[in-house]
C-alpha positions in Angstrom: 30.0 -25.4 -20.1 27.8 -22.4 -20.3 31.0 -20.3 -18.9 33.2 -21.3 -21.7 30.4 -21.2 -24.2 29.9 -17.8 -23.2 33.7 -16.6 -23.3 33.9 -17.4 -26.7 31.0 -15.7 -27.7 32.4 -12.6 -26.0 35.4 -13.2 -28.8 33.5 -12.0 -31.3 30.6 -10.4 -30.0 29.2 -8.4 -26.9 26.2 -10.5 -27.1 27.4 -12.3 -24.5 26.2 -9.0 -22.6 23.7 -7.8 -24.1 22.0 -10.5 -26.2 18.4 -10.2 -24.4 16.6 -8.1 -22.9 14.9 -11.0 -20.4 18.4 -12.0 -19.0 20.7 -10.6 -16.3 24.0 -10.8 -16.0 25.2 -13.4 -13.5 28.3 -15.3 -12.8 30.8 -15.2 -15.6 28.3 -15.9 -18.5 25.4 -17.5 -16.6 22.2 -15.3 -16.8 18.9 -15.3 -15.2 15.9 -13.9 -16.0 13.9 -10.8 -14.8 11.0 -11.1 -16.2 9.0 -12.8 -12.8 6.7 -15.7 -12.9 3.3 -15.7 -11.0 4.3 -15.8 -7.4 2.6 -17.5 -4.6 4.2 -15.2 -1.9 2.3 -14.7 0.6 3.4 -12.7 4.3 1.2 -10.6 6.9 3.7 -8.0 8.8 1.2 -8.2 11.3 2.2 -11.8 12.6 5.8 -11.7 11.1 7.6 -9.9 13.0 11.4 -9.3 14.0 10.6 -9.8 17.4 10.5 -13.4 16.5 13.2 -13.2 14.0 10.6 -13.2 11.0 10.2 -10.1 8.4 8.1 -10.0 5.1 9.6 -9.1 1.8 9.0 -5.3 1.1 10.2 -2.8 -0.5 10.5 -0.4 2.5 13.1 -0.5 5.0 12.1 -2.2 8.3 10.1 -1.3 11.5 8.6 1.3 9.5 11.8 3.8 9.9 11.7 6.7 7.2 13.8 5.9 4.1 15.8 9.5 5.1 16.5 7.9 8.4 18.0 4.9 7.3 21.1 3.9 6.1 22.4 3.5 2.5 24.5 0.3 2.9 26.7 -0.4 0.4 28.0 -3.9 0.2 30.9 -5.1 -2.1 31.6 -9.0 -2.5 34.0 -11.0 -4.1 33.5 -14.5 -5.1 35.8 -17.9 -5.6 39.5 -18.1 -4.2 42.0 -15.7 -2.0 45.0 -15.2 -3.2 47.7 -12.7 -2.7 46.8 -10.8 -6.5 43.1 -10.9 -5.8 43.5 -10.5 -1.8 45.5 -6.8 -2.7 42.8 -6.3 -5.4 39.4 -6.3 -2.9 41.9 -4.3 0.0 42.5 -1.4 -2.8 38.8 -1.6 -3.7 37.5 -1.1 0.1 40.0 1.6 1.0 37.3 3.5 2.5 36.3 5.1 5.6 32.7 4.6 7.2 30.8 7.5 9.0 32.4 6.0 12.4 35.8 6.5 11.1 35.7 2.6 10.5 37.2 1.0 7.3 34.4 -0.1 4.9 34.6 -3.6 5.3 33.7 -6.7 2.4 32.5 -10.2 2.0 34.3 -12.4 0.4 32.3 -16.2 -1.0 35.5 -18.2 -1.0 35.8 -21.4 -3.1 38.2 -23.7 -2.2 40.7 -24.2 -5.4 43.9 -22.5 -5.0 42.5 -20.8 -1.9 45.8 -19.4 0.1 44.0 -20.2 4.1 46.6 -18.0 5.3 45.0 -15.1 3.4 41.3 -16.3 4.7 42.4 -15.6 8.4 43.8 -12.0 8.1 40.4 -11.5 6.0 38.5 -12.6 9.0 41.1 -11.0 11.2 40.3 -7.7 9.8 36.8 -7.4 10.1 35.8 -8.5 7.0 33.2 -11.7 5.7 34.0 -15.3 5.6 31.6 -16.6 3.5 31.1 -19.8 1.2 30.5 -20.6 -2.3 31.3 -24.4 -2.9 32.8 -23.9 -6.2 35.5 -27.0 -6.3 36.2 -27.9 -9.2 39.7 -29.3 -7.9 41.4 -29.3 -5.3 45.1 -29.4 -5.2 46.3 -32.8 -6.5 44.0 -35.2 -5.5 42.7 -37.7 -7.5 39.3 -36.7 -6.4 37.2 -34.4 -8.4 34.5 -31.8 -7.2 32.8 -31.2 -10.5 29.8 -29.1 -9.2 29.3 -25.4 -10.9 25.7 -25.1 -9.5 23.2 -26.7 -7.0 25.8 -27.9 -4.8 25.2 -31.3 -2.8 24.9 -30.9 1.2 27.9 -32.3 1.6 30.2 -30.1 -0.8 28.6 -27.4 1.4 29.8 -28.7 4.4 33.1 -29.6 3.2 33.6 -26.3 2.5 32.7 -24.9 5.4 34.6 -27.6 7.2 37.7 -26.5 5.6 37.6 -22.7 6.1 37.3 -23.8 9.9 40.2 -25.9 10.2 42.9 -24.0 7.7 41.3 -20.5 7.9 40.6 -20.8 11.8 37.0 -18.9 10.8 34.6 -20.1 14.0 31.6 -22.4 12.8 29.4 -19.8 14.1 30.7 -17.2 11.9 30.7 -18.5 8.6 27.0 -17.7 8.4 26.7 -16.6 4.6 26.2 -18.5 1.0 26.2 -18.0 -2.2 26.0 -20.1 -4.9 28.4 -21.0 -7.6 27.1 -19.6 -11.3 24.3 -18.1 -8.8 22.5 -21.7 -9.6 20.4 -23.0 -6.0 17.3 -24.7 -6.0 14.9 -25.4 -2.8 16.8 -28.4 -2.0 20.3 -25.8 -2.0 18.3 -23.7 0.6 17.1 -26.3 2.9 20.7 -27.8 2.9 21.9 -24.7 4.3 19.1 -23.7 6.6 19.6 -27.8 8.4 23.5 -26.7 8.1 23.0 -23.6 10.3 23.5 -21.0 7.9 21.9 -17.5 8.5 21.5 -16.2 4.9 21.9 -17.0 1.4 22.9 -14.2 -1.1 21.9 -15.9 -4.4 18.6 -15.0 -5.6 18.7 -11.4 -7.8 16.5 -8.4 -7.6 16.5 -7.2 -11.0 13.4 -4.8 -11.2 11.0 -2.7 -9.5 8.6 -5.8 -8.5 11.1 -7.6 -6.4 13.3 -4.6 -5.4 13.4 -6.1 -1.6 15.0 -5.6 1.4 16.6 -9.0 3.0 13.7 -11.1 4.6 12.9 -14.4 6.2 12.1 -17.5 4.8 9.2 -18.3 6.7 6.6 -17.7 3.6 8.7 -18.8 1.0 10.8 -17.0 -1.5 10.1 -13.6 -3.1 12.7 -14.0 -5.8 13.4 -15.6 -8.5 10.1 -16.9 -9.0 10.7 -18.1 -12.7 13.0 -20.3 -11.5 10.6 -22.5 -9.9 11.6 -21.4 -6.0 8.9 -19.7 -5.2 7.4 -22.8 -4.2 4.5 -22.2 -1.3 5.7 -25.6 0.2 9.1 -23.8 1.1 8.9 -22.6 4.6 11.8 -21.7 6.3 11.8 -20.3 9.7 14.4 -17.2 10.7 16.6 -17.9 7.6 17.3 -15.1 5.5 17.8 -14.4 1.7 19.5 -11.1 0.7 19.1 -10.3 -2.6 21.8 -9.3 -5.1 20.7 -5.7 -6.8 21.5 -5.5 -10.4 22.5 -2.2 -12.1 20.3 -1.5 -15.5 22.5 -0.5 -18.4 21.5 1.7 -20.9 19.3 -0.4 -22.6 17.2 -1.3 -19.5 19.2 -5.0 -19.4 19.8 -5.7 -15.7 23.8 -6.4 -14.8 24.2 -8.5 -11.7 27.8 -9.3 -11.5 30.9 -7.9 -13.0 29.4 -5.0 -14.4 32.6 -3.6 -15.5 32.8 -6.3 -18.1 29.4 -5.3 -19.8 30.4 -1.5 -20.9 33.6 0.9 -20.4 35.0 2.5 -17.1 32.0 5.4 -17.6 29.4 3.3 -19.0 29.8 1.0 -15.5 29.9 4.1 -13.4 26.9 6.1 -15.0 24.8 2.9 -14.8 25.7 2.2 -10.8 25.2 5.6 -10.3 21.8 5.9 -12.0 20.9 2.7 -9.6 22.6 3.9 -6.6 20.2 7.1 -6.6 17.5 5.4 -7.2 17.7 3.4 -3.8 19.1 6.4 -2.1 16.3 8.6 -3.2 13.8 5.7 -3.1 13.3 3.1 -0.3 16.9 2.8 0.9 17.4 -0.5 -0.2 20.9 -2.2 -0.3 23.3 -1.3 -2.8 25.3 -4.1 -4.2 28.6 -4.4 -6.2 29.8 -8.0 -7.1 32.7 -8.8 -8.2 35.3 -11.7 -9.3 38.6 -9.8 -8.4 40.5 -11.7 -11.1 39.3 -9.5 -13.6 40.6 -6.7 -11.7 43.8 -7.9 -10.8 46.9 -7.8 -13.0 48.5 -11.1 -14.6 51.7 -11.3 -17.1 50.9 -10.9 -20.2 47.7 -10.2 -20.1 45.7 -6.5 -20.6 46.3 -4.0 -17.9 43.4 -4.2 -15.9 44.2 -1.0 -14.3 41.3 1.1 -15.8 38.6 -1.3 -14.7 39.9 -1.3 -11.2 40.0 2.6 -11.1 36.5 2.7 -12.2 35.3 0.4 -9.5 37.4 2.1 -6.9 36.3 5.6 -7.8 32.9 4.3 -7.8 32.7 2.9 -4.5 34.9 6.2 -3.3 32.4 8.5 -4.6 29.7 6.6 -2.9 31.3 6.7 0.7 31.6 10.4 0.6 28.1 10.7 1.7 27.1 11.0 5.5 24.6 8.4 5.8 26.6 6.2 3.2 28.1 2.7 4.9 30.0 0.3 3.0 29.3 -2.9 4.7 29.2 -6.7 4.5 26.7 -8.9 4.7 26.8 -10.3 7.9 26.7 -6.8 9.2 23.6 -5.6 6.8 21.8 -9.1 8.4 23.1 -7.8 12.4 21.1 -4.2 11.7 18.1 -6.2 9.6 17.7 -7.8 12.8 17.5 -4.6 15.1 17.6 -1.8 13.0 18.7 1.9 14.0 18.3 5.0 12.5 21.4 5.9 10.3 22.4 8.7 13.0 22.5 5.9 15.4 24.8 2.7 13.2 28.2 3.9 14.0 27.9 2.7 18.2 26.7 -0.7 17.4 28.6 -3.2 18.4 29.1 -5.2 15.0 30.3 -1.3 13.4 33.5 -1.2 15.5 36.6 -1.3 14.7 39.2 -2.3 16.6 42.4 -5.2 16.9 43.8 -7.0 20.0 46.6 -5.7 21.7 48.9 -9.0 22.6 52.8 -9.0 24.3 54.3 -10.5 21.3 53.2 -11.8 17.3 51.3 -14.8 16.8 49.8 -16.7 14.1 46.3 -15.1 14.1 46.2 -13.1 10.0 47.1 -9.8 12.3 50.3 -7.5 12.4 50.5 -7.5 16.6 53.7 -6.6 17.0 53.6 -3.4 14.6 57.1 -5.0 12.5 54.9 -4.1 9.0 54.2 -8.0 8.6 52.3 -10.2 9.2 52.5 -13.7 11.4 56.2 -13.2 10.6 58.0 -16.9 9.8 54.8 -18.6 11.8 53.5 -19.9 8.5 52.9 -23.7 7.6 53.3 -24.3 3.8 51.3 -26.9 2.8 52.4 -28.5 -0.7 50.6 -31.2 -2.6 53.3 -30.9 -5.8 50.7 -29.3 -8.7 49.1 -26.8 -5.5 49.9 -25.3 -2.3 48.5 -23.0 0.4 49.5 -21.1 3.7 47.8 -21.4 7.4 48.8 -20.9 10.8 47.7 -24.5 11.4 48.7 -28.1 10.9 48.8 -29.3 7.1 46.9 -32.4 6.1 48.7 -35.4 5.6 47.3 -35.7 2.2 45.6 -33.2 -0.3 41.2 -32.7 1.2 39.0 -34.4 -1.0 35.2 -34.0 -0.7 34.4 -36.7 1.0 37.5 -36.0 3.6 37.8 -32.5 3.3 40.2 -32.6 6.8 42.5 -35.3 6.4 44.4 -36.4 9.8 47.8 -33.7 10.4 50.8 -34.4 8.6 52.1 -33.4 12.5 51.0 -35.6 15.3 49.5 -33.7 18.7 52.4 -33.7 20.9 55.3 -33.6 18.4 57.4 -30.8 17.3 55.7 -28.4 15.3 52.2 -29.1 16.0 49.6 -26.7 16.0 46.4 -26.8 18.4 42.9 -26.0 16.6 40.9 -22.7 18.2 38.9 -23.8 20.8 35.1 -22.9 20.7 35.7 -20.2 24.1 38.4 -18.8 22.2 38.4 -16.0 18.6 41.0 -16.5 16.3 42.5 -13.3 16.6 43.5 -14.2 20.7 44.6 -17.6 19.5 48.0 -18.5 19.4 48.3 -22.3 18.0 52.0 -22.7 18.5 51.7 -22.1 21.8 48.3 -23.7 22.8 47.0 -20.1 24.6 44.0 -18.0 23.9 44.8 -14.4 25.8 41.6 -13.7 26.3 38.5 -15.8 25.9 35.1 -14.9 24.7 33.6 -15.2 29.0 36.2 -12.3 29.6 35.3 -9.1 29.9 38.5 -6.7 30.1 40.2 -7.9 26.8 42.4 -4.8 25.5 41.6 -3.8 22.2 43.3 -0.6 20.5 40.4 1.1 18.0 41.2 1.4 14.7 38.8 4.2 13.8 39.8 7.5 12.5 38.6 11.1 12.7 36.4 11.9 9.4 34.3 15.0 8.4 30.9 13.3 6.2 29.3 15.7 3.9 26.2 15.1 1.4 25.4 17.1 -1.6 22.8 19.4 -1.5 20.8 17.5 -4.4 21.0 14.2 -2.5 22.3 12.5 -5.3 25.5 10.5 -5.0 27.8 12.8 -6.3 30.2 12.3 -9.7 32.6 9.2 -9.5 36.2 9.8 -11.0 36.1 8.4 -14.5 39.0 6.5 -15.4 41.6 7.7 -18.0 40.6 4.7 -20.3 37.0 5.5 -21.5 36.6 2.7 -22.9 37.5 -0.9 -22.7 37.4 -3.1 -25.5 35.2 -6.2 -26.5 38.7 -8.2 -26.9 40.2 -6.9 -23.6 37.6 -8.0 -21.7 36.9 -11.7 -23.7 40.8 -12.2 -22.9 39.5 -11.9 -18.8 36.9 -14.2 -19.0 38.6 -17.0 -21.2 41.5 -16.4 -19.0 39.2 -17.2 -16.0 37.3 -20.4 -17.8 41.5 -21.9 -18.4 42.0 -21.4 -14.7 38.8 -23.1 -13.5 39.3 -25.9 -15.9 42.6 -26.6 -15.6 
């Protein structure tokens, strides 16, 4: 309810925005605070080490490399379902090219509701992030009802991740990432996903110089957040990771944390990420985050053009990669370089920075265009409808519509029948998985797989003031307080209804 209380506040006021100054902008109307509680925090570098896959919170990058030698990531997420509106949305937004000549590449917290699977494997298939936010409110037409908007349960967090494995295809072992919904976790959310094998959460907010961190480990607790009660000293979890979200002060010194485009016009957004952006690049190098819900950004009959919005955000993160030592990033990738970190001169050869697609004999069902005909897993599709809801995958449809408590209901097609599809096997990636046919074309033991690289030649430059440069402004200067209320209201309908 404090989403739709919040929408219509942003009727007929901004102080939906801007109310306080001890609030941040969260989810969609949820705030937290920034002013920080004592913290117990306690870590010695000296024992903590990344050698054994532990690291202290600090404000300096790790394994004491120079802030000018290390890399300003960049990472841009999207939150709640993939579809084909949203899905073109975050593509436009990361139509950016990496120092290596790689696309920048996202991570994307998918919620189950009207998630199109189909869409979730060509994410995965082209380098991006599968990750998981258990926001179900519900799903399709079943009678069942996931009604959690915060502090999801341990089992909605392994239905979810359940379900991105057996319609997306996305390998157990890569859906390492969580956030979660309205940003609202406790100790018990973070020791459900720590049992569940998760690598990181990406929930708690750094919203001020004392808790302006890079990632770190668990194993002394949490460094964030402290007023919410999860700095708790008892909390002790070995090698898994919390990465921050870095919120963007607005003029007024009131952190924004998600969605900043909402909280101010097209110029307002970009001089504020800006302002922020220098600061880390001129500072300690610390992550640079930009968070979006790409149904704001996305257009929808007979509401606002959105355009303007999206032009600011695009320009933004445009302007940003035009520096040298600039890398837009996900999160799982961020994580792969906490865990051995290079100097910036040194990111574009590591393995987990490639780029590059599998070269097969003919098209299969794998979220990838392999054989060059401009679409993609051409008439390979199952359609799965459940009357009020449907979605796309390259595997078998469930008999009946996943609840929580079955979220992978027995096939609608039995193994060995026409038309069944066979599951990726754990020695096989999605993208060499064909399951029509029952083949992988080359398995994870091989070690002459042909890949084509995707990367492209590109000529980085920095200015000479080391700032981040000007991003475009959008035409629209401003966007107004009833434009924006119409997005968020619009969003509330959808998740209610």
């Amino acid at each position: 309810m404090k989403f739709l209380t919040c929408a219509a506040i942003a009727v007929l006021t901004t102080g939906c925005f801007f109310q306080t100054f001890d609030l941040v902008q969260a989810q969609e109307g949820s705030t937290t605070q920034t002013s920080s509680a004592p913290s117990t925090y306690s870590c010695d570098p000296a024992t903590c080490q990344l050698a054994n896959n532990c690291l202290c919170a600090s404000s300096k990058p790790p394994n004491g490399l120079d802030p000018k030698d290390t890399p300003q990531f960049v990472v841009v997420t999207f939150d709640d379902s993939v579809q084909e509106a949203l899905h073109t949305t975050a593509k436009q937004m990361l139509d950016v090219t990496n120092p290596n000549g790689c696309k920048g590449k996202g991570t994307w917290y998918v919620s189950m509701q009207y998630t199109d699977f189909s869409l979730v494997q060509q994410w995965y298939a082209n380098g991006h992030e599968v990750a998981e936010t258990p926001l179900i409110l519900r799903f399709l037409s079943s009678s069942h009802t996931f009604s959690h908007v915060g502090n999801p349960s341990a089992e909605e967090i392994s239905s979810t991740k359940a379900m991105l494995h057996q319609y997306g295809g996305i390998p157990l072992n890569k859906i390492q990432g969580f956030r979660a919904p309205f940003l609202n976790y406790t100790t018990d959310t973070l020791k459900h996903l720590s049992q569940q094998q998760f690598a990181y959460d990406s929930s708690s907010s750094a919203s001020g110089d004392n808790d302006l961190f890079w990632p770190y480990t668990l194993d002394h607790g949490m460094a964030n957040d402290c007023w919410a009660g999860v700095c708790d000293p008892a909390l002790k979890l070995p090698g898994f990771w919390e990465l921050p979200m870095y919120a963007v002060m607005n003029n007024a010194s009131v952190p924004q944390l998600m969605d900043v485009y909402l909280s101010g016009s097209p110029d307002d957004m970009t001089k504020w990420s800006m302002d922020t952006f220098n600061k880390h690049y001129n500072g300690g190098r610390q992550p640079f985050g930009i968070y979006v819900h790409p149904t704001h950004l996305s257009s929808y009959p007979g509401l606002p053009d959105p355009k303007p919005l999206l032009d600011g955000v695009v320009n933004l993160i445009k302007s940003l990669s035009e520096k040298k030592d600039v890398w837009v990033v996900t999160n799982q990738q961020l994580l792969a370089w906490m865990k051995n970190p290079v100097k910036a001169s040194e990111l574009g050869s590591q393995p987990y920075m490639k780029c590059e697609q599998p070269v097969l004999p003919n098209e299969i069902c794998n979220g990838l265009d392999d054989n060059n005909s401009g679409g993609v897993d051409d008439s390979l599709l199952n359609n799965c409808n459940f009357g009020t809801s449907n979605f796309k995958t390259c595997f078998n449809c469930p008999s009946v519509a996943p609840s929580l408590s079955s979220p992978t209901p027995d096939s609608s097609t039995a193994n060995g029948t026409a038309g069944y599809r066979y599951p990726v096997p754990e020695n096989c990636d999605p993208t060499w998985w064909d399951p029509v046919g029952n083949k992988c074309y080359c398995d994870t033991s091989a070690a002459n797989c042909q890949y084509k690289s995707l990367a492209v030649a590109t000529n980085k430059t920095t200015g000479s003031n080391g700032n981040g440069g000007n991003a475009g402004s959008s035409d629209a200067s401003t966007i107004h307080v009833s434009q924006m209320a119409l997005y968020i209201i619009f969003v509330a309908l959808v998740a209610l209804f």
